[in-house]
N, C-alpha and C positions, 0 to 999 in steps of 0.2 A: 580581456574577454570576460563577458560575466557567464552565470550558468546556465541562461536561457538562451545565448548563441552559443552554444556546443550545442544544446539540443535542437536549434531550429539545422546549424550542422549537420547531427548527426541524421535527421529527420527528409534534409537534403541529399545526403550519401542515399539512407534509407531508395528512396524515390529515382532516384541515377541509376543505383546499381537493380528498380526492380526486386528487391529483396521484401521477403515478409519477414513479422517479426519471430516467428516459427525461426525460422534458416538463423535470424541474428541470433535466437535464443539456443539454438545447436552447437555454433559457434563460437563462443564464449563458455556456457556453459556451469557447470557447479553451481548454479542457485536454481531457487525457482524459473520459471519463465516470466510468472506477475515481478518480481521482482528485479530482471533485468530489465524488462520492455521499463517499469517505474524508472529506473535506474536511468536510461537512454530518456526518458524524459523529463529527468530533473529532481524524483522526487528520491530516490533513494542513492545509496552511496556502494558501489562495488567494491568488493576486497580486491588490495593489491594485483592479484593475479588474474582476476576477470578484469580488470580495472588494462594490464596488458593486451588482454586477446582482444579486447574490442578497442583498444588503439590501434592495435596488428590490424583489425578486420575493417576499420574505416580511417584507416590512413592517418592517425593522429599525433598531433606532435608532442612531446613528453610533459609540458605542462599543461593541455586536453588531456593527458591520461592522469595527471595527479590532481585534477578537477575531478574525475571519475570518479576516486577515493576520498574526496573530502564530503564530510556531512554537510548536505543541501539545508538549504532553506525551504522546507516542505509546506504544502498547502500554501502554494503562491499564487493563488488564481480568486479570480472576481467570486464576491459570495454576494445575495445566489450565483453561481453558473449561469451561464446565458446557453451552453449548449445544449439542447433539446434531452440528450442521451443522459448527460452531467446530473443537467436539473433535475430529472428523474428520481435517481437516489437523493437528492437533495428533498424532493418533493415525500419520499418515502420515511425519510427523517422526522421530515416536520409533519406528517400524518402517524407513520409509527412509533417515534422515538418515545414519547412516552407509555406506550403501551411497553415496547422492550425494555425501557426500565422499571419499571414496576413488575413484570414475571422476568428478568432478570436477578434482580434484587432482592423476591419474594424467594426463589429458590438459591443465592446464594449468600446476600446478605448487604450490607452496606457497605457498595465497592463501583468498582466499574472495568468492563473488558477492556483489555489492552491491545493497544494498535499497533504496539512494540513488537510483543512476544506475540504473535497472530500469525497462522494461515489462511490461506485465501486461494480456492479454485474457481474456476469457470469453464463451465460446459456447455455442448448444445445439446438444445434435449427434443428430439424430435417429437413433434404432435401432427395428426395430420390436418388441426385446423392451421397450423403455421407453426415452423421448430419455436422451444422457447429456450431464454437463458438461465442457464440454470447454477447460482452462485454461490458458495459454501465459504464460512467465516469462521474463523475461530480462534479468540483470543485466552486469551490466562485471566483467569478472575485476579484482579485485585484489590482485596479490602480497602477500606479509607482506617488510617492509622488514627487512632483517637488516641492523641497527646494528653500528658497527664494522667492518664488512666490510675483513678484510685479505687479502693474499697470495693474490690472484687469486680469492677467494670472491666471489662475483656480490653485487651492491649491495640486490638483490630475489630473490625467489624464484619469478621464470617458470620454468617447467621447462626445464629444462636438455638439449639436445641427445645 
């Protein structure tokens, strides 16, 4: 089995049983909820012990559960996106991405956020011309390592005083 049929599986179950991903993320439990729904769809990797309750909770057999714990192969999907919602941020990318790097960079230095060490919420935010989505990010700056670094050149590239 590769790791995209456990998730069209899990996606399967999902759909049978009528569950949202709220109830799976109750269920399981101890992480985020972006990160189990990610998880159920291939892109992240559960600990051992969420990696059990959602075998417990969609009937799986012991080698579906130690897929659940092994590091995916993230970002498997067509670029661009072809999904309307996908392409969106995609779209947002390639209009703001370099604006975000340049008042990124300007305030912290020659680096880049990380997608590792990151949080990630999502809200609705109601308006009354129609609710909007409202999505909050947050990675750990990390400098770029400047190798070699001699004669008083900084080791890293935080921005500099």
């Amino acid at each position: 089995m590769k790791r995209e049929d456990l998730t069209e599986k899990l996606l399967d179950i999902k759909r049978e049983k009528g569950w949202t991903w709220k109830h799976i993320q109750a269920e399981i439990g101890g992480l985020s909820p972006i990160l189990i729904t990610a998880a159920c769809m291939g892109q992240m990797k559960l600990p051992k012990a969420q990696a059990r309750k959602a075998a417990e909770l969609f009937g799986l057999s012991a080698a579906e559960e130690r897929m659940l714990n092994e590091a995916p192969y993230r970002g498997s999907f067509q670029a661009p996106p072809t999904d309307p919602l996908i392409y969106r941020f995609y779209e947002l990318v390639m209009v703001y991405g370099t604006t975000w790097k340049e008042l990124i960079q300007e305030d912290f230095g020659d680096g880049i956020m990380s997608a590792i060490d990151f949080n990630m919420e999502i809200e609705r935010e109601p308006n009354n011309k129609g609710d909007r989505v409202k999505m909050s990010l947050s990675g750990k700056f990390l400098p770029y390592k400047y190798y070699g670094a001699e004669d008083g050149v900084p080791e890293y590239g935080f921005k500099e005083g």
